[in-house]
C-alpha positions as CSV (number, residue, x, y, z in Angstrom):
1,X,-5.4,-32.0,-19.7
2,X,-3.9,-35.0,-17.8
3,X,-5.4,-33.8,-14.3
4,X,-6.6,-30.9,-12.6
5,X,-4.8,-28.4,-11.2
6,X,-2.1,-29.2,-14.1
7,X,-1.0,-25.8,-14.6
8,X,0.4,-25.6,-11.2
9,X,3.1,-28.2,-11.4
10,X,3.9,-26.7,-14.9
11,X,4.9,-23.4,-12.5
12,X,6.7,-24.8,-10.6
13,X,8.8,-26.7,-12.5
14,X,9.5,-23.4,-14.3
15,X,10.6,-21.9,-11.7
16,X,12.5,-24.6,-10.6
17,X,14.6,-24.6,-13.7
18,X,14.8,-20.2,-12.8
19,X,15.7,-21.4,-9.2
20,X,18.4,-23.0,-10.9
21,X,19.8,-20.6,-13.0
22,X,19.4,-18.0,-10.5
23,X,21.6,-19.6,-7.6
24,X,24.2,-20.5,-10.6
25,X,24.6,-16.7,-11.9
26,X,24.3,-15.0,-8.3
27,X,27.0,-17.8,-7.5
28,X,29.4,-15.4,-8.9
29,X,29.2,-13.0,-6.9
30,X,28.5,-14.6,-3.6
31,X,29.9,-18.0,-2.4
32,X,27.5,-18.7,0.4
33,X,24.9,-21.4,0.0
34,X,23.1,-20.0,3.0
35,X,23.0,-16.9,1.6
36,X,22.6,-18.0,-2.4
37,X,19.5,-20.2,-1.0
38,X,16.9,-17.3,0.2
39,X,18.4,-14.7,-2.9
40,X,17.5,-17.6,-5.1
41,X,13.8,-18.0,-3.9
42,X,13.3,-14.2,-3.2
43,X,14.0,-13.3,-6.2
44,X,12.2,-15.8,-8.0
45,X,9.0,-15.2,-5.6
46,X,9.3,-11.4,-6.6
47,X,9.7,-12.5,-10.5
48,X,6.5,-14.6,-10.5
49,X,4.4,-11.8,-8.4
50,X,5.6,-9.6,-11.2
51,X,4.5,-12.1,-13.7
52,X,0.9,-12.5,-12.1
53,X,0.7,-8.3,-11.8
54,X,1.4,-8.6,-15.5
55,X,-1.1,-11.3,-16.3
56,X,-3.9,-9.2,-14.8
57,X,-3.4,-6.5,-17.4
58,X,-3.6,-8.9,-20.8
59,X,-6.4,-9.9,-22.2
60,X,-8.1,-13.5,-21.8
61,X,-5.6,-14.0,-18.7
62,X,-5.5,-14.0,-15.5
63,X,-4.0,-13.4,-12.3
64,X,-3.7,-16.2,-9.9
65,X,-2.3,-16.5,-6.1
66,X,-2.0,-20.0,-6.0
67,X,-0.2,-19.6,-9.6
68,X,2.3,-17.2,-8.0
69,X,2.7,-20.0,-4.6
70,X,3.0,-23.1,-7.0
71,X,6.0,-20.5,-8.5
72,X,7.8,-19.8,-5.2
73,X,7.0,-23.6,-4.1
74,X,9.2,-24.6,-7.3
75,X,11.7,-21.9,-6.5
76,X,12.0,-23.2,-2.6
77,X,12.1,-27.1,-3.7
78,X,15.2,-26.2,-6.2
79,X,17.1,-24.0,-3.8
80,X,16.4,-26.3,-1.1
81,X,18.0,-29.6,-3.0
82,X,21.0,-27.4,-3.6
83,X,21.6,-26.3,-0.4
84,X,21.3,-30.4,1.0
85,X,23.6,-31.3,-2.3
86,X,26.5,-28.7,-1.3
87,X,26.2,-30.3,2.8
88,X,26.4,-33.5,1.1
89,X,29.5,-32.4,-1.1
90,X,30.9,-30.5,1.7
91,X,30.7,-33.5,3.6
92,X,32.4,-36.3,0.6
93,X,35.5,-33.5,0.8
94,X,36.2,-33.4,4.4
95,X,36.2,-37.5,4.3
């Protein structure tokens, strides 16, 4: 282990990458950056909660809060950049 508290930034670039992914297929269905931003997170949030639940049921794991908000922090940080990289694009077209 490089440094303490390791495991945290391992969730949340996971669910940074989900973040991602999430936005992209929910993009399909709704065109709203405003409104694929908060979906994205939410659902993402809910996903790792889920995941924690889980954890507390298996063996030699555990179930960890700050686990679950390094997920939604990594969830928020990717929805976030998109939502400033479509203003930005928004902004390039209208030039």
């Amino acid at each position: 282990m490089w440094f303490e508290h390791q495991d945290k930034v391992h969730h949340a670039g996971a669910y940074f990458i989900m973040a991602l992914l999430v936005w992209r297929t929910l993009a399909y269905w709704l065109s709203s950056p405003l409104l694929l931003a908060p979906l994205s997170v939410l659902f993402c949030s809910i996903y790792g909660i889920s995941d924690e639940w889980h954890q507390s049921f298996v063996e030699h794991r555990s179930s960890d809060t700050m686990d679950w908000l390094a997920d939604t922090i990594g969830a928020s940080i990717a929805a976030s950049g998109l939502l400033l990289f479509y203003k930005i694009s928004n902004k390039a077209h209208k030039i």
